[in-house]
C-alpha positions as a Python dict, from the first residue, in 0.01 Angstrom:
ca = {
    (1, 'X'): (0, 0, 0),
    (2, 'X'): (145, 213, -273),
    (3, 'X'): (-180, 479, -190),
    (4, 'X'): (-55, 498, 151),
    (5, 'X'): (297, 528, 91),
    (6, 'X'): (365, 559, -258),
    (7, 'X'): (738, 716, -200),
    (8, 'X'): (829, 375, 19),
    (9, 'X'): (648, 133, -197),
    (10, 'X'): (841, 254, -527),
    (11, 'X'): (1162, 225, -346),
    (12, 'X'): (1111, -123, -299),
    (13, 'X'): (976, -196, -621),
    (14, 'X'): (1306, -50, -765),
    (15, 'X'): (1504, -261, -504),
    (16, 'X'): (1283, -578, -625),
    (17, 'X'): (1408, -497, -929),
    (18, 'X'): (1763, -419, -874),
    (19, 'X'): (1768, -768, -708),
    (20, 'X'): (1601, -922, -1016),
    (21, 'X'): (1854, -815, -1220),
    (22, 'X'): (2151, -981, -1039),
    (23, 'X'): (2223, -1276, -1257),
    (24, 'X'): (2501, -1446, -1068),
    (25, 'X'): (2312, -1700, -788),
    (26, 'X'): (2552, -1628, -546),
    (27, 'X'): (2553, -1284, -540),
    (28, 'X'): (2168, -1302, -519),
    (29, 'X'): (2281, -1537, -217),
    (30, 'X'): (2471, -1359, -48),
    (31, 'X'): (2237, -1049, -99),
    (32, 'X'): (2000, -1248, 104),
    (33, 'X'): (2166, -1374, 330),
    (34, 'X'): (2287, -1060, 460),
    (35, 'X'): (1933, -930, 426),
    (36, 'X'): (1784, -1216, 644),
    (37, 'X'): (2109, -1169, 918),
    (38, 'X'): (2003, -813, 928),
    (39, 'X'): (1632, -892, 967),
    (40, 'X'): (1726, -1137, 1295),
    (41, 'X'): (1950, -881, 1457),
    (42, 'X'): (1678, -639, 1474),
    (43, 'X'): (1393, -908, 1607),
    (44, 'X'): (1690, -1002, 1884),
    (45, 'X'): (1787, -672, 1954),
    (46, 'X'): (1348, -646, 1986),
    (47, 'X'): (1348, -976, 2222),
    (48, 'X'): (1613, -841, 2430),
    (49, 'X'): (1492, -496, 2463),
    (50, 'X'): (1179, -661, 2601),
    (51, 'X'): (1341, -932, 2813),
    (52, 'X'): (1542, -630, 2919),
    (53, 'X'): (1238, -423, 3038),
    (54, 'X'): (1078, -739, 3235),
    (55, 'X'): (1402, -785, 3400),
    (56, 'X'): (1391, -467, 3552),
    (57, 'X'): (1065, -543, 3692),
    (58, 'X'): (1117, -850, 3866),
    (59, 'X'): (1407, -628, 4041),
    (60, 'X'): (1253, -380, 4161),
    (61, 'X'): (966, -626, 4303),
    (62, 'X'): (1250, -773, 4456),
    (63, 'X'): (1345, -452, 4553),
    (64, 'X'): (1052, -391, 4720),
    (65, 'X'): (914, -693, 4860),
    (66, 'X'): (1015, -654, 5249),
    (67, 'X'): (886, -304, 5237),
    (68, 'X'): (566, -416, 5086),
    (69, 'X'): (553, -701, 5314),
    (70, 'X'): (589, -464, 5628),
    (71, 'X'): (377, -211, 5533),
    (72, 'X'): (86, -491, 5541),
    (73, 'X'): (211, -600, 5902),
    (74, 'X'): (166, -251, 6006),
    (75, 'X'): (-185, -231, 5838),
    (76, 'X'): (-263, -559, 5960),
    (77, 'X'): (-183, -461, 6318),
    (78, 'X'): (-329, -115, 6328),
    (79, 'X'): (-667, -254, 6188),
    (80, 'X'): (-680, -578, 6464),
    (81, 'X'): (-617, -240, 6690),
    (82, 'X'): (-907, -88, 6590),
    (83, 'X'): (-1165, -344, 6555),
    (84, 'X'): (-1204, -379, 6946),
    (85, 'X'): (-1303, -39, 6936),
    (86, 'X'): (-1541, -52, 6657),
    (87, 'X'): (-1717, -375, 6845),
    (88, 'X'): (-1723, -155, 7162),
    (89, 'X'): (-1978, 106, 6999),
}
């Protein structure tokens, strides 16, 4: 990893240390647990950003369901129109 992105992986090595170095448990706690809050407010703010995109596809088939719908009646009925005249020649 450090070949690839030797910049970012000696940042966190420093912060591994940094955090190391913190000798009172519940600062070390609470260093966490504000990491780990952090970490699941960016995986919701993922899930809903998804969810979010879905939604808007289930409207707009919702949207466009009875226009959908009639443009197959139409096809429907100009095809049963046409096969009389196909079975003619």
């Amino acid at each position: 990893m450090s070949k690839i992105f030797p910049k970012h992986a000696q940042k966190i090595q420093r912060k591994i240390k940094e955090f190391l170095k913190i000798e009172d448990p519940s600062k070390r706690d609470k260093l966490v647990a504000e990491y780990l809050k952090t970490e699941d407010k960016i995986q919701e703010n993922f899930r809903l950003e998804r969810l979010g995109e879905q939604s808007l596809y289930e409207d707009f088939g919702k949207i466009f369901i009875p226009i959908t719908e009639q443009q197959k009646k139409s096809s429907e009925e100009i095809v049963s129109k046409f096969n009389p005249l196909q079975e003619a020649n």
